[in-house]
Backbone bond lengths (Angstrom), bond angles and torsions (degrees), N, CA, C in turn:
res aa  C-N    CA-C-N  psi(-1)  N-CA   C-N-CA  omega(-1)  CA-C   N-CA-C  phi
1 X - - - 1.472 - - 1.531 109.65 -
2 X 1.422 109.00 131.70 1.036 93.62 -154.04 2.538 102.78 -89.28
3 X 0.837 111.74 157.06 1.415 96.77 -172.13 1.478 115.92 -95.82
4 X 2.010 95.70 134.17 1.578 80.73 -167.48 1.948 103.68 -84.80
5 X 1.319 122.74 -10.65 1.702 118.64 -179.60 1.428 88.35 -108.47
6 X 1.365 115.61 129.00 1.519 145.86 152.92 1.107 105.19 -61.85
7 X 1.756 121.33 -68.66 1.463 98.49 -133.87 1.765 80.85 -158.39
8 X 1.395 108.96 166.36 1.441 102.07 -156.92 1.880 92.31 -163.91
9 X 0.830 122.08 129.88 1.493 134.30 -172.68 1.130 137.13 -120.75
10 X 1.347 150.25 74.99 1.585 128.23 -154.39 1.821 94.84 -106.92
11 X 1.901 102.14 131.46 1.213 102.41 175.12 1.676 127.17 -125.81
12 X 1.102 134.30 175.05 1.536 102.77 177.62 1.485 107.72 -98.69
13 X 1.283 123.28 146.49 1.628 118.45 -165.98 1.839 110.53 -72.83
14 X 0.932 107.61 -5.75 1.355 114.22 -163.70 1.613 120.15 -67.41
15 X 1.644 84.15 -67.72 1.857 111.15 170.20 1.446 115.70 -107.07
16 X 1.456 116.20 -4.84 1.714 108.83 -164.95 1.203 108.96 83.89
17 X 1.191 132.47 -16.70 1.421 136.97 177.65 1.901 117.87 -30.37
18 X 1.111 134.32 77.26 1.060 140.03 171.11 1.579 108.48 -38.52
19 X 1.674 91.76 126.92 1.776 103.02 -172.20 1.682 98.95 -106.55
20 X 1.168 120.15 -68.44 1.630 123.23 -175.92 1.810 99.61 -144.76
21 X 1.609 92.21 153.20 1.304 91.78 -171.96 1.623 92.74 -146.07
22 X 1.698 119.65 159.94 1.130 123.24 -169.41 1.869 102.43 -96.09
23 X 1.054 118.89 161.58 1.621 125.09 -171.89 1.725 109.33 -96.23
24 X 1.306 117.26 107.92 1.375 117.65 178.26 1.552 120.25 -85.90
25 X 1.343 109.71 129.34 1.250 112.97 -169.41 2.020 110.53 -100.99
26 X 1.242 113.73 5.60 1.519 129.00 175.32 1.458 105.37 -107.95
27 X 1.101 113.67 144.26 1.401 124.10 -179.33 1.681 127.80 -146.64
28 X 1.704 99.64 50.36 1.509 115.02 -164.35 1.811 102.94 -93.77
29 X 0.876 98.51 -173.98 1.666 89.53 -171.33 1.124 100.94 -94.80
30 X 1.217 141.34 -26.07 1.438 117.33 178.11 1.472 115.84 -71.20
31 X 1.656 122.79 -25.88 1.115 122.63 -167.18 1.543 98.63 -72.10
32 X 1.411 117.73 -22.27 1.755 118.61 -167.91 1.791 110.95 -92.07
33 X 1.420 103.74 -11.81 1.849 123.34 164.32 1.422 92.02 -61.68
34 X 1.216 110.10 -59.43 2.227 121.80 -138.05 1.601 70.48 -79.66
35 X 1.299 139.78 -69.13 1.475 113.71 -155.90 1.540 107.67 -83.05
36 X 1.227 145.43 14.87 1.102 151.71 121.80 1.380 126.53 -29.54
37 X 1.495 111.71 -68.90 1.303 114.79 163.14 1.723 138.42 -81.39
38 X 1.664 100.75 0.40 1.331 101.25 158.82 1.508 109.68 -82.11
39 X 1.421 135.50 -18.18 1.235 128.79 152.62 1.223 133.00 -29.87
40 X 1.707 98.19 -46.27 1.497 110.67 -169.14 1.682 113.89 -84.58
41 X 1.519 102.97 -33.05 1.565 124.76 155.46 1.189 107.65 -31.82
42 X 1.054 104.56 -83.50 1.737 119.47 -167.47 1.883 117.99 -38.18
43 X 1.840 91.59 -38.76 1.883 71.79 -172.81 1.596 102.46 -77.77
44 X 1.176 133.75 5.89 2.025 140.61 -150.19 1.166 102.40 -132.75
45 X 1.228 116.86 27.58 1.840 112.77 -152.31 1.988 89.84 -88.90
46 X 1.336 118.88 -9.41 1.780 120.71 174.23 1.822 96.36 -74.52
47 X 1.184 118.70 -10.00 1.676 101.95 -166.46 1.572 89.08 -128.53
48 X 1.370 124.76 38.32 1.216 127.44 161.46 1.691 118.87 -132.32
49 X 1.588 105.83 119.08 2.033 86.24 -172.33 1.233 124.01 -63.04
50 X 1.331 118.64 169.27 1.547 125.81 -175.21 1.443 121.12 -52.22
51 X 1.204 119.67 -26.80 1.576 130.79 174.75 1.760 116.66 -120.04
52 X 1.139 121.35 106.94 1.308 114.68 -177.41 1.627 107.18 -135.05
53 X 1.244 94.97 -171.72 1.949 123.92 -167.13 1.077 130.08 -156.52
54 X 1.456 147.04 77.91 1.363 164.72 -135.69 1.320 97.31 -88.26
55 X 1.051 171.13 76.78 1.823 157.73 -171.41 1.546 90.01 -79.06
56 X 1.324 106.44 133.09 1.627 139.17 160.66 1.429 109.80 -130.40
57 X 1.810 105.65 170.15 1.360 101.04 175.61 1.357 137.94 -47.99
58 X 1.917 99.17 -53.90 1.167 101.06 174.03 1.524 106.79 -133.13
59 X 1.223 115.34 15.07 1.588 103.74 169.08 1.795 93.26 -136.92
60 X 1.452 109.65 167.76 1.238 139.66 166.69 1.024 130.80 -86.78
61 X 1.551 135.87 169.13 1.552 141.78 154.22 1.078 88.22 -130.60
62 X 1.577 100.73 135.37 1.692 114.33 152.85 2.195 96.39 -133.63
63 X 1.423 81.94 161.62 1.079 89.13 -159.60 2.034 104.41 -145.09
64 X 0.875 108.01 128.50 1.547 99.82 178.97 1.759 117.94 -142.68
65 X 1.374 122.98 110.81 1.204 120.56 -166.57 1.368 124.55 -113.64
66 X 1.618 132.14 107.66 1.303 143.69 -149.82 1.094 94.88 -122.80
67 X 1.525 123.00 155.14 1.666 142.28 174.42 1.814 98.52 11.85
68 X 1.226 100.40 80.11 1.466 94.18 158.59 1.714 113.93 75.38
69 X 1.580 125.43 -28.66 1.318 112.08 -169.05 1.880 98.20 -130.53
70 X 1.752 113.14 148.76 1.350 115.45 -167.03 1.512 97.71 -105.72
71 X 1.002 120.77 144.39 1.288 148.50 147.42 1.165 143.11 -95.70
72 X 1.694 114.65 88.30 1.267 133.82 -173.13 1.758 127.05 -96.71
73 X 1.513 100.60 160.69 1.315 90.25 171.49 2.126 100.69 -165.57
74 X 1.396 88.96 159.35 1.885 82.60 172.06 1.454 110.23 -128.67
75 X 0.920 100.10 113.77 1.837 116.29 -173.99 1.429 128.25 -87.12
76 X 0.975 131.97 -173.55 1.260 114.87 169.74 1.600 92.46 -115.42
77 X 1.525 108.85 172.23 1.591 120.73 -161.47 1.600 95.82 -89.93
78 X 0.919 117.76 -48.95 1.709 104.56 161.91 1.497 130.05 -36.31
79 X 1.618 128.33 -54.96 1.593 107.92 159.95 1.501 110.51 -42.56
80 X 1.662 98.89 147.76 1.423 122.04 167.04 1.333 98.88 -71.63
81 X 1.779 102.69 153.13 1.524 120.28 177.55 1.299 115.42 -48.57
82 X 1.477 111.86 -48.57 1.756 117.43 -179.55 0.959 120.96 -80.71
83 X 1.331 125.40 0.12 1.207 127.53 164.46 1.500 113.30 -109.04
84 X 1.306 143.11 17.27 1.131 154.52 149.23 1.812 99.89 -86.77
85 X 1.364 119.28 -63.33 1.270 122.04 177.67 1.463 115.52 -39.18
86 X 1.620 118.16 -51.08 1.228 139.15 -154.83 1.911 94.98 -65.36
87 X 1.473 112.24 -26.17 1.443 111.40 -162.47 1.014 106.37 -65.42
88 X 1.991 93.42 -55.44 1.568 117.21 179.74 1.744 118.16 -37.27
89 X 1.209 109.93 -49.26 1.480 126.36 -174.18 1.931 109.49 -73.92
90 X 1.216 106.72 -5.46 1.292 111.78 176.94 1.783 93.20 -120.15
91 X 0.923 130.82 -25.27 1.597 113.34 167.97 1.372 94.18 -67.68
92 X 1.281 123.78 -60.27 1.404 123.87 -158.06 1.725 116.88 -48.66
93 X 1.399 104.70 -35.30 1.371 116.32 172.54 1.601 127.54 -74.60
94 X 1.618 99.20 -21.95 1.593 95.65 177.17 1.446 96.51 -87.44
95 X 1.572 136.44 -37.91 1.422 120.00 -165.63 1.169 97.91 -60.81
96 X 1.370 123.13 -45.74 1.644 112.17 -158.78 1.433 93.69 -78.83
97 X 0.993 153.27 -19.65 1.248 129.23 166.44 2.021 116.44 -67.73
98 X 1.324 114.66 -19.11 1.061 112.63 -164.88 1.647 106.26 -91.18
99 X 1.400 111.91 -36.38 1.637 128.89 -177.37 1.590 110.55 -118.30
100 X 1.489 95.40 121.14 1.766 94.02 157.81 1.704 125.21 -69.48
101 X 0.813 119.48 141.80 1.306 128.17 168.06 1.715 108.13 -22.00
102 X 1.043 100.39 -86.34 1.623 109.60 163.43 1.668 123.99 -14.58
103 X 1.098 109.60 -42.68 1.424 110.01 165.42 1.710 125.17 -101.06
104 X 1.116 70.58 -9.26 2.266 76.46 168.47 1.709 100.06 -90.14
105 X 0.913 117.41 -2.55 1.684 116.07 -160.17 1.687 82.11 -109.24
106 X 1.081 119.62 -49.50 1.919 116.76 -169.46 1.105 97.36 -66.63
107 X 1.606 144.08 -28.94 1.553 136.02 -157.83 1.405 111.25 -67.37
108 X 1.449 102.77 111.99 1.345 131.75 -179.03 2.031 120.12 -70.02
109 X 1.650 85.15 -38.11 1.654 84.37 -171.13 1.406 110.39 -131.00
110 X 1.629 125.16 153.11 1.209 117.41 159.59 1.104 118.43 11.81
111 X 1.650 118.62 139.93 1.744 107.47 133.67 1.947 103.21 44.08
112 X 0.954 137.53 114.52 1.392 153.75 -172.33 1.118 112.38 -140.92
113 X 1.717 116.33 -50.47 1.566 112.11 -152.44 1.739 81.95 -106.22
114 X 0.894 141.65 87.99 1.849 123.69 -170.29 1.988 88.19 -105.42
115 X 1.062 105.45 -24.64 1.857 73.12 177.75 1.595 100.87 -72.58
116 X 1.354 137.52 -24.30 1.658 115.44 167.41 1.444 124.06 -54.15
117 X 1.338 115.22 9.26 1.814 133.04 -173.73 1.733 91.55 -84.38
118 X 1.376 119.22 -28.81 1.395 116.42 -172.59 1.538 116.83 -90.44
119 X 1.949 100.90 -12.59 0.968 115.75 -160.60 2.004 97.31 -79.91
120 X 1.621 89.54 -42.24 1.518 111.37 -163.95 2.371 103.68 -70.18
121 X 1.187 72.88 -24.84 2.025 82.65 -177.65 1.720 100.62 -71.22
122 X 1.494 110.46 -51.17 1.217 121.35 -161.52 1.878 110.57 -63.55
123 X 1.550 98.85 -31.69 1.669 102.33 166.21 1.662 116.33 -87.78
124 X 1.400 104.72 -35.08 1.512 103.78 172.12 1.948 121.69 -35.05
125 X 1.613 92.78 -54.45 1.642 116.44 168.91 1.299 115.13 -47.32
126 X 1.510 124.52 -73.80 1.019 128.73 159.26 1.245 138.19 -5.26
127 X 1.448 125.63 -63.54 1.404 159.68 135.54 1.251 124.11 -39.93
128 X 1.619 116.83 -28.65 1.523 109.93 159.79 1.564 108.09 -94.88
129 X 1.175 132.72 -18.02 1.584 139.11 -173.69 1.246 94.29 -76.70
130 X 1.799 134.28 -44.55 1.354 115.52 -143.72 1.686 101.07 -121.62
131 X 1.419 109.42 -13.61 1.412 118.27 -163.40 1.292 115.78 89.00
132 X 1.030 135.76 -17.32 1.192 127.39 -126.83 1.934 105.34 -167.63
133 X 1.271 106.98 177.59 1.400 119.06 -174.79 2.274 85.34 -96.84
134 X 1.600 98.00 153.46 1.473 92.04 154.84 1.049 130.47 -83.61
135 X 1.117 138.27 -5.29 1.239 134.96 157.82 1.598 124.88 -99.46
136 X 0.717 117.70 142.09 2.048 129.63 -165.79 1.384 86.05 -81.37
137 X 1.446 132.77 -50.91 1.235 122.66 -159.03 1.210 110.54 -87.82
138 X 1.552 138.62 8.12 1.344 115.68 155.15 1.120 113.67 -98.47
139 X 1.403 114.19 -21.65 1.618 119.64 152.95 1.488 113.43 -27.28
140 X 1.248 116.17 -70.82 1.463 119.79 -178.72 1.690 113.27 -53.86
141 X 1.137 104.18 -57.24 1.628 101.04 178.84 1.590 114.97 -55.05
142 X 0.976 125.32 -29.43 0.939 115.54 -179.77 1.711 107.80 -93.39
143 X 0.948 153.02 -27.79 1.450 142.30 131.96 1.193 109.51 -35.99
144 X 1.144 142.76 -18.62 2.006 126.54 161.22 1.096 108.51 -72.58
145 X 1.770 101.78 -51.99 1.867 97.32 174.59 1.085 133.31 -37.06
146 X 1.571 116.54 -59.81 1.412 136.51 152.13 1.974 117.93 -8.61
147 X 1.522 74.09 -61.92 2.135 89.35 -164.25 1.915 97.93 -60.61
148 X 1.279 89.01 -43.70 1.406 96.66 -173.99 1.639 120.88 -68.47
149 X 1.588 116.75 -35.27 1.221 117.16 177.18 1.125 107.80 -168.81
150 X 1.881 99.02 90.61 1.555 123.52 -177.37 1.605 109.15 -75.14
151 X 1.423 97.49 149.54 1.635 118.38 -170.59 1.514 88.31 -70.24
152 X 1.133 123.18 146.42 1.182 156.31 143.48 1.719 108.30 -43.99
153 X 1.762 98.13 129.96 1.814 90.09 -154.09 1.837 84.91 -109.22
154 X 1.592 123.84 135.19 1.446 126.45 167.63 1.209 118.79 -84.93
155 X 1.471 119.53 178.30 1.643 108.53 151.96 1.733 81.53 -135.88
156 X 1.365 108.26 160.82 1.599 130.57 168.22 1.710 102.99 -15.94
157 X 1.591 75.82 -65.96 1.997 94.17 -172.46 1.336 100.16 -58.87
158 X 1.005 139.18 -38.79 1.954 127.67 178.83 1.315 102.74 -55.31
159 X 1.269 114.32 -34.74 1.875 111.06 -159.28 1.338 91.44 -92.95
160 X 0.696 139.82 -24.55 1.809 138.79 173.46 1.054 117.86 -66.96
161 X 1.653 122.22 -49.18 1.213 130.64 -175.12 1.882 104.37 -85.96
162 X 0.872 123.44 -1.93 1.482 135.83 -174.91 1.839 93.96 -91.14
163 X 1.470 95.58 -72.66 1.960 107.15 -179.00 1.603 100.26 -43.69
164 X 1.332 108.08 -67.88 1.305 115.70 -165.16 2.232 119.23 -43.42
165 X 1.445 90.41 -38.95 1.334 96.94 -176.84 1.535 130.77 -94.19
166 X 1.952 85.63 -3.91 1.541 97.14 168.63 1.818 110.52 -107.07
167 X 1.257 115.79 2.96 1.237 109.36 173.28 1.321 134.26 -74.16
168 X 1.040 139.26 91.24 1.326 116.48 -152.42 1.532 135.27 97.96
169 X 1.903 94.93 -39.01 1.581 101.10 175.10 1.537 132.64 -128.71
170 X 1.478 95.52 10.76 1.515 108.78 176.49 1.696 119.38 -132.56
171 X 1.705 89.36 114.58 1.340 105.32 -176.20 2.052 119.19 -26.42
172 X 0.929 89.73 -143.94 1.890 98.69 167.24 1.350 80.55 -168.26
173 X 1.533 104.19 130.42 1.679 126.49 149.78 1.238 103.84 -62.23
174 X 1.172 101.39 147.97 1.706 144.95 -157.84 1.803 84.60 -57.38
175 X 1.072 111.40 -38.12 2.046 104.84 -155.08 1.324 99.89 -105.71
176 X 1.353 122.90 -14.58 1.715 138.94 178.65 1.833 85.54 -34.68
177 X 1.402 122.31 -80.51 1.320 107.70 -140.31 1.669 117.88 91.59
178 X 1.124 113.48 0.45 1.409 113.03 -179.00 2.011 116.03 -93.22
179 X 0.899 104.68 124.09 1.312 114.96 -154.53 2.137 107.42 -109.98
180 X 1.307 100.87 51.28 1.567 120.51 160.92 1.203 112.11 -37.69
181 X 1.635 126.86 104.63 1.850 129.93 165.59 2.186 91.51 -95.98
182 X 0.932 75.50 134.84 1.796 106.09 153.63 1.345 107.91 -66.11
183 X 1.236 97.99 -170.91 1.965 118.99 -171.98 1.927 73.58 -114.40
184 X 1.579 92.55 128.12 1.448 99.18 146.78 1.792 138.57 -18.61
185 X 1.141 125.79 118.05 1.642 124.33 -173.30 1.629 98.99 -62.95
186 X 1.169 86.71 117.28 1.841 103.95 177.55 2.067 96.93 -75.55
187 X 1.414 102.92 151.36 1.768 116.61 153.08 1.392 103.04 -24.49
188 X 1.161 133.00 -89.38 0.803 153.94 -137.70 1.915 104.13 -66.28
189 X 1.693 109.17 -39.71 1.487 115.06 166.17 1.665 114.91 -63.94
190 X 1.175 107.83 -44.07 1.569 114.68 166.23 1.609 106.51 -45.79
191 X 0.907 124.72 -62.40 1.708 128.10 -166.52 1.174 96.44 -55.59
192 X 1.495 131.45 -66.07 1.380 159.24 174.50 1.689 105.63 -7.63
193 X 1.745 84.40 -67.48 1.527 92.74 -171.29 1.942 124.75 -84.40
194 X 1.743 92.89 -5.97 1.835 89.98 155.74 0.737 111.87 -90.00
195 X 1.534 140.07 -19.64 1.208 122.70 -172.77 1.515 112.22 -93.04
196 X 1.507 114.12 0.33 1.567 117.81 164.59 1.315 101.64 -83.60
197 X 1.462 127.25 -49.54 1.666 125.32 -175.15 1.539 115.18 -63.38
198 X 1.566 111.52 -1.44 1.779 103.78 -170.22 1.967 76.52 -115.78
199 X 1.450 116.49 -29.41 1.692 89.43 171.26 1.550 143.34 -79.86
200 X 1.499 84.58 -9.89 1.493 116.83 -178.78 1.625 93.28 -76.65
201 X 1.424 110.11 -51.41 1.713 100.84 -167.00 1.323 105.71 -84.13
202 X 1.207 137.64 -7.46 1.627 139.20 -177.14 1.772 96.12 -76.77
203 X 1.327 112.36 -43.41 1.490 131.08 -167.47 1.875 104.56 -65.87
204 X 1.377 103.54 -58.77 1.629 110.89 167.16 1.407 135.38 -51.69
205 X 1.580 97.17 -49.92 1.432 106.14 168.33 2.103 121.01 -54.01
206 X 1.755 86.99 -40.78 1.567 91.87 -172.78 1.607 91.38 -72.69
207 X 1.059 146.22 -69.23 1.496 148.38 -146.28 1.452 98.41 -77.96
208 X 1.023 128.87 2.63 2.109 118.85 -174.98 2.142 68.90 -114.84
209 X 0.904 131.95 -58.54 1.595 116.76 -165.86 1.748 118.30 -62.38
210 X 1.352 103.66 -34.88 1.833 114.73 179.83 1.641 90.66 -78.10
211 X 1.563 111.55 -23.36 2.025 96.55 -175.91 1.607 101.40 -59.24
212 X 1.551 106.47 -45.61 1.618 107.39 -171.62 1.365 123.26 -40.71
213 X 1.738 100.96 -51.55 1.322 86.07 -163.85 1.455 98.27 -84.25
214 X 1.452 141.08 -31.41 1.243 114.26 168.28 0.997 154.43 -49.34
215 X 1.414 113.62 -13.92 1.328 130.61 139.98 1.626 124.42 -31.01
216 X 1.619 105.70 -44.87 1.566 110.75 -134.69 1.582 73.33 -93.86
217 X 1.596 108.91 -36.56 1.850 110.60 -170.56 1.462 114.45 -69.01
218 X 0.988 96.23 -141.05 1.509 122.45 160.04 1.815 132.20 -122.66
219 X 0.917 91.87 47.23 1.524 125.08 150.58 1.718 99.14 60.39
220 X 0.998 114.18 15.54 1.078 129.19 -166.27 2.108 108.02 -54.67
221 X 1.320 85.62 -30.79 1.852 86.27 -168.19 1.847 102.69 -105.73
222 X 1.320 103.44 22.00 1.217 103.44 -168.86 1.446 117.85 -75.62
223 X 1.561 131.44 1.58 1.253 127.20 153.04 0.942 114.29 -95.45
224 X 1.676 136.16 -13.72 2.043 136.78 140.04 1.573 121.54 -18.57
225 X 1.754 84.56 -37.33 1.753 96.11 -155.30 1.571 92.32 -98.38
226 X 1.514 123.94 -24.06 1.460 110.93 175.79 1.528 109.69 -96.92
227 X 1.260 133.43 -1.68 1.664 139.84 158.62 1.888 105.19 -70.17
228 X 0.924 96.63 -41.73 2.170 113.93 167.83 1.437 102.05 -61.52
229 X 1.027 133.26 -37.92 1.606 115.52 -155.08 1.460 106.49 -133.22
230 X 1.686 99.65 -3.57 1.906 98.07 164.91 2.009 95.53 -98.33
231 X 1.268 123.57 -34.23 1.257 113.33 162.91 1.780 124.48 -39.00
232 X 0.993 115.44 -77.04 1.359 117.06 148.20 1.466 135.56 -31.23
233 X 1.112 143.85 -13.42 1.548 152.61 -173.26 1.533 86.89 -108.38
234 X 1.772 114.49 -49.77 1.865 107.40 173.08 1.230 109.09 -45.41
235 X 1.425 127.29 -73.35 1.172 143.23 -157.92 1.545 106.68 -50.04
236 X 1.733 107.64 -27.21 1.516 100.82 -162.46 1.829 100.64 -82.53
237 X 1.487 116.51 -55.99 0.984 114.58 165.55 1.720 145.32 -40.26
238 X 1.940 96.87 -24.80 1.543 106.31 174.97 1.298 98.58 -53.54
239 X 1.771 119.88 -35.49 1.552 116.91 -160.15 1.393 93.79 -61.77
240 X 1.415 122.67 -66.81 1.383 131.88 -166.74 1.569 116.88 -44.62
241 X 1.620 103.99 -29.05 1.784 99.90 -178.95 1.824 101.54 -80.60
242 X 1.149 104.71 -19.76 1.613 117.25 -159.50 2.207 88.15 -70.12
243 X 1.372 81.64 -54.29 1.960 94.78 -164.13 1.603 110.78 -74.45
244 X 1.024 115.45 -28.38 1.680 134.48 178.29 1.335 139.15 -95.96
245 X 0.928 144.83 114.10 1.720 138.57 177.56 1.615 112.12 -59.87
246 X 0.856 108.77 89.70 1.614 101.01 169.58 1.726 117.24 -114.26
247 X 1.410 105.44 166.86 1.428 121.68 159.52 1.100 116.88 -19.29
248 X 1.641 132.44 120.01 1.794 121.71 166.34 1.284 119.48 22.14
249 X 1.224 95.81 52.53 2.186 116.27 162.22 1.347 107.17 -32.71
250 X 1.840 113.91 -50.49 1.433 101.27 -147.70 2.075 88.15 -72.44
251 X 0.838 86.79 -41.43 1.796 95.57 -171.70 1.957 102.54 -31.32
252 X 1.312 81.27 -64.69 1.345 108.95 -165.35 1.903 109.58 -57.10
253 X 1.561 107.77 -40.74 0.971 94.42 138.91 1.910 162.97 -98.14
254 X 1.464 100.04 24.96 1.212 96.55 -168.64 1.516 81.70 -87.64
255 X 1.525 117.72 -44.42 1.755 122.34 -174.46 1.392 92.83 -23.46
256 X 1.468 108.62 -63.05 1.907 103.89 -137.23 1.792 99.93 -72.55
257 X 1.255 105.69 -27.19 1.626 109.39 170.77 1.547 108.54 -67.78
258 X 1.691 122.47 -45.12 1.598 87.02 160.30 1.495 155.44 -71.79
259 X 1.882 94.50 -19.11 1.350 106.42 168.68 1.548 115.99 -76.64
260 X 1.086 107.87 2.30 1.849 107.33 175.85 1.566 101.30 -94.29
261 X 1.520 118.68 -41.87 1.565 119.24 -175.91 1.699 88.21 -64.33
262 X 1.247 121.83 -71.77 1.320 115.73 -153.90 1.751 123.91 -43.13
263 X 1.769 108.78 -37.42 1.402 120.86 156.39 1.521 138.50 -55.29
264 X 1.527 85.52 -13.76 1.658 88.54 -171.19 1.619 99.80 -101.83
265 X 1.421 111.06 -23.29 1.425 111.72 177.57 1.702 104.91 -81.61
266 X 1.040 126.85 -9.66 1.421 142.67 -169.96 1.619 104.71 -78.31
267 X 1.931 101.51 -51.71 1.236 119.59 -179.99 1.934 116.29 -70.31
268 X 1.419 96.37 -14.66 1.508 92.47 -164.91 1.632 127.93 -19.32
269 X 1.445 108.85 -52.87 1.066 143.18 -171.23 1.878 96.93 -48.62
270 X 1.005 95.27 -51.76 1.712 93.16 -167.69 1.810 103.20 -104.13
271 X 1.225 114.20 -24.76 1.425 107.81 140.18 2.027 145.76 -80.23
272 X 1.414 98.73 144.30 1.663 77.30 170.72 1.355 116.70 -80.83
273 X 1.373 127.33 175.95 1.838 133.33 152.03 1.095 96.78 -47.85
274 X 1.090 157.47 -2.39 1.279 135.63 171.41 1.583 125.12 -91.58
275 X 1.137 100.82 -46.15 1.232 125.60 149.15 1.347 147.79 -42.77
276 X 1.533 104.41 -35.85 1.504 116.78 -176.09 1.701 80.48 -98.24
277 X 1.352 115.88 -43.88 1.775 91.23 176.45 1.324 120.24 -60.99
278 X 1.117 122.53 -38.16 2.293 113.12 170.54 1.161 88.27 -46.62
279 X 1.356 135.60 -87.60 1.223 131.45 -137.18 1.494 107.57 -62.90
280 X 1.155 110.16 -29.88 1.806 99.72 179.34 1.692 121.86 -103.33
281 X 1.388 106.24 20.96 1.412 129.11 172.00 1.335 102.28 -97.83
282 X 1.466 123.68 -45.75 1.701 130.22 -163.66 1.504 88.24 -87.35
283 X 1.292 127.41 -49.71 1.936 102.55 -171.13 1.835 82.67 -67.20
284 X 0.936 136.79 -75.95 1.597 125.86 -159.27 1.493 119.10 -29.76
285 X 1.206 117.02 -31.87 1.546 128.71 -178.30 1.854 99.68 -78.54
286 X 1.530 102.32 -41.57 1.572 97.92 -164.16 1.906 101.23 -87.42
287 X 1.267 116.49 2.24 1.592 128.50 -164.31 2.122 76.80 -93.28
288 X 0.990 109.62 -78.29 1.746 110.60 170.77 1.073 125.11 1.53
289 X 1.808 95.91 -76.62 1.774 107.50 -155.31 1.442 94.98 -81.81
290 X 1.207 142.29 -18.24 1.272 162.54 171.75 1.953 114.21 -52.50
291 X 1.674 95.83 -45.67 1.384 93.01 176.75 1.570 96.38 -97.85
292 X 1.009 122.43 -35.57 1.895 110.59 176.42 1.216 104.93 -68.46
293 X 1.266 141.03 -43.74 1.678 126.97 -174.94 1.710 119.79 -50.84
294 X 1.699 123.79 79.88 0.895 110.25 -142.56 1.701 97.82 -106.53
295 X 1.734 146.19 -159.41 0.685 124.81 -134.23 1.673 89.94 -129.64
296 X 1.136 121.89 120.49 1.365 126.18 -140.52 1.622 94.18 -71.06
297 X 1.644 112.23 153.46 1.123 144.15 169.19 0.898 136.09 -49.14
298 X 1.730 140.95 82.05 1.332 110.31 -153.70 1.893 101.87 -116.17
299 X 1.582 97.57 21.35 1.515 103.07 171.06 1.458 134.50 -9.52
300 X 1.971 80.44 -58.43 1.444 94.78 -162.38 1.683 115.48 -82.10
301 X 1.446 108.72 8.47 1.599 112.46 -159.83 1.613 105.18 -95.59
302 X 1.835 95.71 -14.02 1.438 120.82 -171.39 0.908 128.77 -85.22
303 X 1.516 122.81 -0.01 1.096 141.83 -173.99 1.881 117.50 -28.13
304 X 1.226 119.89 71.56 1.154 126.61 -148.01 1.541 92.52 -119.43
């Protein structure tokens, strides 16, 4: 018989963190694409809605994500929608019956719960033996659900252009819950960032002392003192793009590297060439490690 669910995934929405996964016994190339790109799913799963639909040639993604953990699977395009959904909603019901919240939230490593792998085979079967859910009536409920608040339909290219534009270049909203690590701070980011905190404070000190006396004058140096203290606000933030994942970094940082060149050539006058070159060598070094510090790999954790 041939099986209409392949492959079946439960992950935590947070990190992608793979909890239990079902064992595929096909090994055609599309089935090794679809779990390919639930990889890529999994670490972005905050910029994907709660109910979705992957369209491929001949197999599917559905995907369904409740309190914190997603529920996946790759089907073939022949099961009906509600009955792909209907699985989801019966995986979803045995994990949460099997794990509290509380301990899906502590899981530290890979794969944790792997005797629920027997749990996920034992419904897979089910579902290819009967067609269907055993009961008619969650069948039905879950076709109202449906009518009432249909999954959101993808194509390949949506999920690409979704991964692609959050890798690296799209923040996480404040309520996401999505928890993005970097690549480790290299030597070289360490140096980076004293030598932004001693240009940042060389920059403050001079522009809070030239504020004084312009005050006392006639205000005469008063765009000195705002080239001084927008230099510094750059410098402070390079740290923050350097230490943080944010929104179109590289963008964000080439800006702050031109508004630092443009201030320092502004400053000439009260700086030497020597000077305006440190300072516009150290944002150039920290503009760098900033676009290479990219957003660490968690490929291998996915082993899916």
């Amino acid at each position: 018989m041939m099986s209409l669910i392949l492959f079946a995934l439960v992950v935590r929405v947070r990190d992608g963190l793979p909890l239990s996964a079902s064992t595929d016994f096909e090994h055609n190339r599309e089935l090794q694409e679809r779990k390919q790109q639930l990889r890529s799913i999994s670490k972005m799963l905050a910029f994907f809605p709660e109910r979705a639909t992957i369209k491929g040639q001949e197999l599917n993604i559905y995907l369904v994500s409740s309190e914190g953990v997603s529920y996946m699977s790759v089907c073939r395009c022949s099961i009906p929608v509600t009955t792909a959904f209907c699985f989801l909603e019966d995986l979803r019901w045995e994990f949460t019956a099997c794990y509290e919240h509380t301990v899906v939230s502590l899981a530290d490593r890979p794969y944790p719960f792997l005797h629920f792998d027997g749990t996920i085979q034992k419904l897979k079967q089910q579902y290819d033996q009967k067609g269907g859910p055993a009961l008619e009536v969650t069948l039905a409920e879950v076709q109202e659900d449906l009518r009432l608040r249909p999954p959101q339909i993808l194509t390949p290219e949506e999920v690409a252009l979704t991964n692609g534009s959050a890798n690296g270049h799209v923040a996480q909203g404040p309520g996401s819950g999505q928890n993005v690590k970097l690549e480790p701070v290299t030597a070289p980011g360490i140096l980076s960032l004293v030598l932004n905190i001693m240009c940042a404070s060389l920059n403050v000190i001079r522009g809070v002392h030239l504020m004084e006396n312009t005050f006392q004058d006639d205000y005469d140096s008063l765009w000195n003192v705002v080239a001084f203290l927008l230099a510094f606000l750059c410098a402070i933030f390079q740290c923050h793009l350097y230490l943080f994942h944010s929104r179109l970094k590289t963008v964000k940082s080439i800006l702050l590297l031109s508004a630092i060149v443009l201030c320092n050539v502004f400053l000439l006058g009260l700086r030497n060439a020597w000077q305006v070159v440190f300072h516009v060598a150290v944002a150039s070094l920290s503009t760098v490690l900033i676009v290479k510090r990219r957003v660490q790999d968690r490929s291998n954790d996915c082993g899916v």
